[in-house]
N, C-alpha and C positions, 0 to 999 in steps of 0.2 A: 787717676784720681777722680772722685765724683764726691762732690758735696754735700750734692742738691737731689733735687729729682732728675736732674739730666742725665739723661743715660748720651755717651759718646763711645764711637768707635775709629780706629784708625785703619784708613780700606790704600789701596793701590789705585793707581789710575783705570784699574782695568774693572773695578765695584758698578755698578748700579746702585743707585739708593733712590726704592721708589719709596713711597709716602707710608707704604704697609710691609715694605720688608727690604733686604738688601741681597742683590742680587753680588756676592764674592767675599771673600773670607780676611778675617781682619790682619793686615798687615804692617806692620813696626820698621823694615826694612825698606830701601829703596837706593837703587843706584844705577847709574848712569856715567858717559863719557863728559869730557871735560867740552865745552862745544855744543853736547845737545838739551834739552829743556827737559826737567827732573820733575815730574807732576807726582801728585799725591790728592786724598780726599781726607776728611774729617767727615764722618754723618754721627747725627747729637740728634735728640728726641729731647723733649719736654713731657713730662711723665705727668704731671700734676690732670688731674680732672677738673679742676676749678678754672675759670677764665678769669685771668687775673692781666691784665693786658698790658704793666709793667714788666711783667714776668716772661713778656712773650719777644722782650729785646734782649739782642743779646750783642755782643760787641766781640769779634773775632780780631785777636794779636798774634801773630806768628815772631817768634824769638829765632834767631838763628846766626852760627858765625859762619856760614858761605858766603862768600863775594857775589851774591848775586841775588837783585830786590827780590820779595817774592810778589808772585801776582797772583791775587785772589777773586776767585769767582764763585757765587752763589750759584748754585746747581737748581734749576727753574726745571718745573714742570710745562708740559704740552701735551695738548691731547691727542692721541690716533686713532682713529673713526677705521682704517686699515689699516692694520697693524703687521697680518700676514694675508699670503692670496688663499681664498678656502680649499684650490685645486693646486697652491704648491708650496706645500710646507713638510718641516721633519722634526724630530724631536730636541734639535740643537737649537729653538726658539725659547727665549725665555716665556714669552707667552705668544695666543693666538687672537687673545681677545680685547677690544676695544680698549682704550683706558688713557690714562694719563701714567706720559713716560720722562725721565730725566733726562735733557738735552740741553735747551741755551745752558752759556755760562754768559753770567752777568757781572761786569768786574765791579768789586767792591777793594776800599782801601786797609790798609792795614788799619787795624783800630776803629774802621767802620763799624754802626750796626746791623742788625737783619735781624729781621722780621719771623716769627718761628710761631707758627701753630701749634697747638699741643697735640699730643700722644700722637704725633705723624712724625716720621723721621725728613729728615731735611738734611743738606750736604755742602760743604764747602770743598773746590778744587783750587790749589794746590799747586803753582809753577815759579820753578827754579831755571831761570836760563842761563847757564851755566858759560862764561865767558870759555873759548878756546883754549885761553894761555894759565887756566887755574890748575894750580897745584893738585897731586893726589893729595886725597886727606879723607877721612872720616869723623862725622859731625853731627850734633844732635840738631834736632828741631822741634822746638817746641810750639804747640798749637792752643792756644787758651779763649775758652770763652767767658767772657764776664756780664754778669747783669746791667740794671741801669745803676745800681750804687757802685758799682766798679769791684764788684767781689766776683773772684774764680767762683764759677759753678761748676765749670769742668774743666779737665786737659788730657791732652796726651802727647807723647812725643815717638818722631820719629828717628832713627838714624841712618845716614843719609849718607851714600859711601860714591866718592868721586875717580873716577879713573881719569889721570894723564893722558891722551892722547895727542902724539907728537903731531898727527894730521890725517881726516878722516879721508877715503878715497869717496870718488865724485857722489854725488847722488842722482840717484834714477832720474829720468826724463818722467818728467808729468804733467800732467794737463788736465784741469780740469774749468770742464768752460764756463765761462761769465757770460753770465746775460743783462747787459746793458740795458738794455729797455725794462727788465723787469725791475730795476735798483734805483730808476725813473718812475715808475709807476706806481712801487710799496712806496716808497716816498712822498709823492707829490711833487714832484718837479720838473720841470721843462726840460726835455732829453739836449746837452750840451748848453744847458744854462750854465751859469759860476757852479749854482749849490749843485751840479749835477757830475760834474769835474770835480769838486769835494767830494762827493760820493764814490766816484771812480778810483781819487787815490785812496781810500779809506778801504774800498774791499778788495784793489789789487796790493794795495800792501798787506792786508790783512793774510792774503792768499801767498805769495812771497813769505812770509815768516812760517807759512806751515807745511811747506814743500814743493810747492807751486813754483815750476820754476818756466815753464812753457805758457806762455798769454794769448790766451785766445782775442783774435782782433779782427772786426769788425769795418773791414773796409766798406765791405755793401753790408746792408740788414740781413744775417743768418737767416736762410732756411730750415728751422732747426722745428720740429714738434711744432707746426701748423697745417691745419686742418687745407684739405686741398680745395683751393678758391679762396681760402683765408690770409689773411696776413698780419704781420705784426707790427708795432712802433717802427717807426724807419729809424736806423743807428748807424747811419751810414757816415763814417769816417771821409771818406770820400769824395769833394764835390765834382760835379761831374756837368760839365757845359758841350751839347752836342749843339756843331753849328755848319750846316750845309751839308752834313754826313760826316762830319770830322768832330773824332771826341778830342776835349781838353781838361786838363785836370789839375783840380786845386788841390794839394797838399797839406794847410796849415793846421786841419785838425789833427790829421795823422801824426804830423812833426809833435805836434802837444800832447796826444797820447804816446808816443814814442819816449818821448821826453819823460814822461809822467811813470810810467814801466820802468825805465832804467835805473833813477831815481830809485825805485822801490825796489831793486836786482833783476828786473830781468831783463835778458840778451838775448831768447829763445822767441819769437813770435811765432803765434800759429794763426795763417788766414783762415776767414771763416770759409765756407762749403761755398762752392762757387755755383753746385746744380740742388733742384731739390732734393729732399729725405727720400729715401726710399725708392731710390728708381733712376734717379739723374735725370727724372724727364723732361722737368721745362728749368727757368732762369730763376734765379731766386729775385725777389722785390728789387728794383736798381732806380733812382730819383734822379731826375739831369734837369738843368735847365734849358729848356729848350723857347729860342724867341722870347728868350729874356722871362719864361712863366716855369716854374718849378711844375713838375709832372713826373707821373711813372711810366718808364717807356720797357721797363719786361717785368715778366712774372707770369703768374701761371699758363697766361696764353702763348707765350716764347718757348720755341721749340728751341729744346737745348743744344739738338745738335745744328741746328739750322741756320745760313749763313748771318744772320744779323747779329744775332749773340755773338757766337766766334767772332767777326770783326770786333764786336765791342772787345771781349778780354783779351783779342790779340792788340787790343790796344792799349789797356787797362794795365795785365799783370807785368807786362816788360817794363811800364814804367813805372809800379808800387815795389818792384824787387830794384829796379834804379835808384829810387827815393831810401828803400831801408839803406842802401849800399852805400848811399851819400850820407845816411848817420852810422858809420861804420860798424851795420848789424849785415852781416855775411850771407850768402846763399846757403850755405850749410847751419845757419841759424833759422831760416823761415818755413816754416811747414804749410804746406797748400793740403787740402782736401778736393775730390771730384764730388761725393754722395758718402751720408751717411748710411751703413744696414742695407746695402741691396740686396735682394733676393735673384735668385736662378733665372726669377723670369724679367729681371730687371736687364740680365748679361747683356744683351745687345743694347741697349738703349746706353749703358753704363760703359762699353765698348767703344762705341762710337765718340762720346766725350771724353774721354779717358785717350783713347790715340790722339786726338782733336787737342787737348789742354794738355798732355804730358813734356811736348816739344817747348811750352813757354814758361815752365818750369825747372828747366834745367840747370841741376848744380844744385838745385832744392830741394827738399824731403817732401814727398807725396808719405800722405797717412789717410787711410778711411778703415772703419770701423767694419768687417767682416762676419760672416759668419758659414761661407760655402769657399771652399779651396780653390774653386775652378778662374774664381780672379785671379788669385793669386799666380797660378798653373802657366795662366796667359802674359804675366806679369802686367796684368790693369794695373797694377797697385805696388808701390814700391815697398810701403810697410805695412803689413797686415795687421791690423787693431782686433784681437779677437775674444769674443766671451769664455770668461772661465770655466762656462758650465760645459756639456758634453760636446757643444760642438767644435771646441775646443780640441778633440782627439784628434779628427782628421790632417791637423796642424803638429802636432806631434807627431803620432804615424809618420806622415811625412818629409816628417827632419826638416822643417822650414827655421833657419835661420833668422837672428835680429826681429823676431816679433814680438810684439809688446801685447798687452790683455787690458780686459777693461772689464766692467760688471756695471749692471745697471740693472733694471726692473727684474727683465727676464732671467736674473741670476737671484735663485732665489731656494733651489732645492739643495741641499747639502751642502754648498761652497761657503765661500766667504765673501763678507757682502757687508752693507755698514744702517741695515736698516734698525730703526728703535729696538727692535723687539728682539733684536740679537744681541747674547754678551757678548761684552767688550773684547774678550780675547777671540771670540771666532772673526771679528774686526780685524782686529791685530794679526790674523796668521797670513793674511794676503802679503805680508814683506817676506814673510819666512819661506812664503809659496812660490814668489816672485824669484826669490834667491833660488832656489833649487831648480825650478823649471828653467830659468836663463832666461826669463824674459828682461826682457833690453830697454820699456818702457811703461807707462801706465794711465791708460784715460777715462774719464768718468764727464759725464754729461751734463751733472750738475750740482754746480758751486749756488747754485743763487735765482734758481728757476720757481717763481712765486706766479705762476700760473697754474690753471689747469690745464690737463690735458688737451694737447692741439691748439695749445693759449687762448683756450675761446674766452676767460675773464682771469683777473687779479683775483689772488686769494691773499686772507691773512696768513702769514707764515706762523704769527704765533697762536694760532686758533685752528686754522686749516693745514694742516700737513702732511697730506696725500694727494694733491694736485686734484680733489675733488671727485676721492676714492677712485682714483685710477692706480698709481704707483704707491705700493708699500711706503708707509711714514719712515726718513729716513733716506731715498732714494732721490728726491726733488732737489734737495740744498742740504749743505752742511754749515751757513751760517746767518743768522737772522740778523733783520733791521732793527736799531734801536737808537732811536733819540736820530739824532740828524749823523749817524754811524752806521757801523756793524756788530755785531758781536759772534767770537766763535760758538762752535758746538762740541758740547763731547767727544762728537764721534770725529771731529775735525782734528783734535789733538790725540785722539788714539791712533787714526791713520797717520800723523805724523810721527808718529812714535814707532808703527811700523816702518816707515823710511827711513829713521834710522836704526832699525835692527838690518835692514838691507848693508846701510854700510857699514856696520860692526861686524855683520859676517863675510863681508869683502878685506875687511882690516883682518882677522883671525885668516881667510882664506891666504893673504900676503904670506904667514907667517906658517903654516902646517900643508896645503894643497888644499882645493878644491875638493877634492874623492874626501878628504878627512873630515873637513866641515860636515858635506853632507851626509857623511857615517855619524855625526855625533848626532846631529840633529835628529835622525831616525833613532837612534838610540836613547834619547833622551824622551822622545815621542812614546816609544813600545810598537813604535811601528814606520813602515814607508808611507810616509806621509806623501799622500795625493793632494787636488783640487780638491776633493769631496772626503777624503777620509783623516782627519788630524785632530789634535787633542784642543779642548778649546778649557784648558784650566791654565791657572794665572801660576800655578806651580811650574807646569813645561818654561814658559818663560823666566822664569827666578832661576831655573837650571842651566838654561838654557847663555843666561847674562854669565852666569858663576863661571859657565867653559867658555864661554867667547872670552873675559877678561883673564882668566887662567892659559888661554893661550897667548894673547897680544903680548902681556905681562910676563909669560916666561921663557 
C-alpha cells in the first residue's frame, strides 16, 4: 500500500539499502527456529522534490501476534575512505569505491520517529527474538509508517513462519576480541573507573547476545597491533606487587570482571597473548608495584624467552588458572595464547616460548592464530587458528583435525569476510563454510578496535572506519559507541545469523547423516561449495532453510 509519495520496500536481513539503490531483492517471507532472532528490513524513500520538513518525520509501528517485542533499528550510514585493497579485490564486491555505506543500527522504539531525507532511500532493521519454548505457527507482520498527523503513508507486511525446535545442539566456539582500552578511550573515561565497568558490561553483554560466547581477558595489557617500541593503555586485570624478587598477586579486579562475564553467559575465558605479535619476541607491557611506586618492569626490552620473564609467568599463570578454578570456570574452560601470526622466521624464537609456557598450561587450551603448518607438525600449538584464504590448504591437505579458522584483513580475495563493501549473503556463507569444512571454532580480531593501525591514535568509529586506511571498512569492529553504550552493526547480526545456520545444519545433520547434509547443500548451491567458490544470493538461503526445516520436521 502506498498513499503518498513514499515509495517502501520489504527486503531480508541480508539487503543493503544505500541511500542511491538497494543492494537485494524484495522479500515478504521470513522464517526461522523457535530460540533464534528473526530480522527483517523495511527501506521507504520519500519521493517528493520539495522540502517540506514535516514531511520528512515519519513514525515507524510494527503490528504483530509473535510472542516476541520487536526491536527496531534505524539503518545509519558511515563512511569508507577503503572500502576494498586496490591490489586485492574480485567481482563479489558490491563496490570498490569510497562512499558511504549502511552499518550501525541505532535502536528506535515502536512508534518512534525518524528522520528521512527526501529521494534518498533509508531502512529500518527489524528483530524478533524468538523465545525457545514458542509454538510452530505462522503469522503476519505488519510494518507502518505514519506522518506527523498520524496518517499511514505506507506499509507492508511480512509473513513470518516459526519452526518448533525441541533443542538446538551447541554452538560453535567463538571469539572475538575486545579491546578494553579502546572502549576507554572512544568514551572518555578512566580505564577501570565505575562508568568504565558500565561500559565493559554494556559491550560484553552486547557480544554474549550475538554469539560471542569465549571472552577475551585481559589479565596483562594485550600485545595485540602495536607498533614495535610502542604501547598501549595499560588494562591490566592483574595487580602485581614484586617484592625482594618475589611476585604477589591481587585478584579483585579479575573476581569483578569474572563476575561481570558470567552474569552476561560466559563460562569460556580466553587469556590474552602472553608474548608479542608477530614473533613471540619480547614480554608484552606488565605494571607491578615495586617499593610501594607503580612501574613497568617488561616490555619490549624483555627477552621473551629469558629467565626473568619465565620466572615471572611461572609465577603468574599457575595462580590466574587457581583463581578462575576457585570461581568454578575449569581448565578446559580457559584458553591461553603464546603469539599471534608468526611467520617461518619467527619458528625459533616461537619454539623456545612455546616449550617454556606449554608445561604451565596444562589441562588448558592453547590457541594462536596460524598461517605455516610447520607449528603445528612440531605440535607448538595445540589448536591451530587458521586464515580461510589459501593458506588454509596446507591445513587441509593435511588432515589436521579440531581446527578452527578466522579472517581478518588479509582475507579478502574470494572468501568470505564481513567487510562494508560485501553483500550480506557472502557474510552469511562463513557458517555454511564452517559447517562443511568441520571447523571446530571461530576467531576474529576485532569486536571493538577504534584505533589505527599499530594503535598509534583514537579514531572516530562513526567517521573513520578503516583504522586510518589501513584495514578494509568492516574489518576493525563490528559495533559502535553510542551515548554512554554500544550499538550493534549489521554485519554483527548477519554473522550471528550465520551461527545459527551452523546449528540448524547440526540439527538436520542429527536426523539424515552428515554426507546427506552436505549432498544437499552442494545441490542447492549448483556446485561444491569451497572457501572461494559459493553462491552469495539470498535465494541459496531461502532453499536452503526450506530443506533443513523439511528435514528436522519430517
Amino acid at each position: 500500500m502506498n498513499t503518498t509519495d513514499t515509495k517502501i520496500r520489504p527486503l531480508s536481513s541480508m539487503a543493503k539499502v544505500f541511500h542511491d539503490k538497494i543492494v537485494g531483492k524484495n522479500t515478504r517471507f521470513i522464517e526461522g527456529a523457535a530460540g533464534q532472532e528473526i530480522s527483517f528490513q523495511v527501506a521507504f524513500k520519500i519521493e517528493k522534490s520539495t522540502y517540506i520538513k514535516k514531511e520528512r518525520t515519519l513514525i515507524v509501528e510494527v503490528g504483530k501476534n509473535i510472542d516476541a517485542a520487536p526491536e527496531i533499528f534505524k539503518v545509519e550510514n558511515v563512511p569508507s575512505y577503503l572500502a576494498t585493497y586496490p591490489h586485492r579485490y574480485d567481482k563479489k564486491y558490491i563496490s570498490r569505491s569510497a562512499g558511504l555505506f549502511p552499518d550501525p543500527l541505532v535502536p528506535i522504539c515502536n512508534g518512534d520517529k525518524v528522520i528521512a531525507a527526501m529521494r534518498r532511500w533509508h531502512a529500518v532493521w527489524i528483530s524478533l527474538k524468538i523465545p525457545a519454548d514458542h509454538k510452530a505457527c505462522t503469522e503476519k507482520v505488519t510494518v507502518k509508517l505514519l506522518n506527523s498527523q498520524n496518517e499511514v503513508v505506507a506499509k507492508t507486511t511480512f509473513t513470518v513462519r516459526i519452526h518448533a525446535i525441541s533443542e538446538l545442539p551447541a554452538p560453535l566456539p567463538f571469539t572475538q576480541w575486545v579491546h578494553y582500552d579502546c572502549m576507554a578511550d572512544v568514551h572518555g573515561v578512566k580505564i577501570f573507573s565505575e562508568k568504565h565497568w558500565s561500559l565493559i558490561e554494556k559491550y560484553v553483554r552486547m557480544a554474549a547476545e550475538h554469539g560471542i560466547n569465549i571472552l577475551y581477558t585481559p589479565i596483562l595489557t594485550p600485545p595485540l597491533d602495536t607498533a614495535i617500541g610502542g604501547e598501549r593503555p595499560t588494562v591490566q586485570l592483574v595487580d602485581i606487587t614484586l617484592d625482594n624478587g618475589v611476585y604477589s598477586f591481587d585478584f579483585s579486579r579479575l573476581t569483578r570482571f569474572i563476575e561481570l562475564a558470567r552474569l552476561a553467559g560466559f563460562e569460556h575465558f580466553e587469556i590474552n597473548h602472553m608474548f608479542t605479535q608477530w614473533g613471540a619476541t619480547a614480554a608484552p607491557k606488565v605494571v607491578a608495584k615495586v617499593n610501594g611506586r607503580s612501574k613497568k618492569i617488561f616490555g619490549w626490552n624483555t627477552d621473551a624467552s629469558g629467565e626473568e620473564y619465565q620466572n615471572f609467568i611461572s609465577a603468574l599463570i599457575p595462580a590466574v588458572i587457581a583463581h578462575f578454578e576457585s570461581h568454578g570456570i575449569s581448565r578446559d574452560n580457559l584458553y591461553f595464547h603464546v603469539s599471534d601470526e608468526p611467520s617461518p622466521e619467527h619458528l625459533d624464537s616461537y619454539r623456545k616460548v612455546s616449550k617454556m609456557f606449554k608445561p604451565l598450561i596444562e589441562g588448558c587450551k592453547h590457541i594462536d592464530a596460524l598461517s605455516h603448518l610447520e607449528f603445528y607438525n612440531e605440535k607448538l600449538v595445540g589448536i591451530p587458528v587458521v586464515g580461510t584464504d589459501t593458506r588454509m590448504n596446507a591445513f587441509l591437505e593435511a588432515n589436521v583435525k579440531g581446527i578452527w579458522c578466522y579472517y581478518c584483513c588479509g582475507q579478502s580475495l574470494e572468501v568470505s569476510n564481513r567487510f562494508f563493501a560485501m553483500p550480506s549473503p557472502r557474510t552469511r556463507m562463513i557458517g555454511v563454510q564452517i559447517y562443511k569444512f568441520d571447523f571446530q571454532g571461530f576467531l576474529h580480531w576485532g569486536y571493538n578496535f577504534y584505533y589505527t593501525q599499530h594503535s598509534t591514535r583514537l579514531v572516530d568509529p562513526w567517521r573513520e572506519t578503516d583504522a586510518g586506511e589501513a584495514f578494509a571498512s568492516g574489518d576493525a569492529f563490528s559495533v559502535y559507541p553510542y551515548g554512554d553504550g554500544v550499538v550493534p552493526s549489521l554485519r554483527l547480526k548477519v554473522f550471528k545469523t550465520a551461527l545459527d545456520d551452523i546449528r540448524l545444519l547440526k540439527l538436520a545433520e542429527q536426523k539424515v547423516g552428515r554426507d546427506a547434509v552436505i549432498e544437499a547443500i552442494d545441490r542447492i548451491a549448483g556446485r561444491n561449495i569451497t572457501l572461494r567458490d559459493y553462491p552469495i544470493t539470498e535465494k541459496f538461503f531461502e532453499q536452503l532453510y526450506e530443506y533443513i526445516f523439511s528435514v528436522i520436521e519430517g
